[in-house]
C-alpha angles and dihedrals in degrees: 000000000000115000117199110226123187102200127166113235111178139049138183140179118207124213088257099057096261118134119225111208137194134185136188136196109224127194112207131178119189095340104317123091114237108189140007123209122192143305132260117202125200135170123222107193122196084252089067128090099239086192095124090038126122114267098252087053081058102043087044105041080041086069107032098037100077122163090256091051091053093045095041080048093049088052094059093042097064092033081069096046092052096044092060120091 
C-alpha cells in the first residue's frame, strides 16, 4: 500500500526571528519512500500566532521569539515600511 506524508523537512531560523519552512510531500511503500513531489515553502514571523503549528515551529519559536525579539522584529518592520516610497 503507498501512503502519501506531508512532512516538513527543513527548518530554518533568520537572523530576524523569522522561521523558514519547508515541506515535502513523500510517497512511501513498505518503508521506503518511492517518490517525492515537491516542496512547499512558508514564513512564520514572531508577529504570527503559531497556535495551529507543528510542535518543533513552537518549541522553537517558544525559545527564539523573546519580547525583545518581537519587539526588536516589529521595529524593522515598520523601519521598511517607512523607507518605501
Amino acid at each position: 500500500m503507498i501512503v502519501k506524508e506531508n512532512m516538513i523537512d527543513q527548518i530554518t531560523i533568520l537572523e530576524d526571528g523569522q522561521i523558514q519552512i519547508r515541506e515535502v510531500m513523500k510517497f512511501v511503500e513498505d518503508g521506503e519512500v518511492i517518490a517525492i513531489s515537491g516542496y512547499h515553502r512558508r514564513v512564520v514571523t514572531p508577529d504570527d500566532d503559531i497556535e495551529n503549528e507543528d510542535s518543533r515551529i513552537k518549541a522553537l519559536a517558544n525559545v527564539d521569539w523573546s519580547p525583545e525579539r518581537k519587539a526588536k522584529f516589529r521595529q524593522n518592520q515598520q523601519k521598511n515600511r517607512d523607507a518605501q516610497p
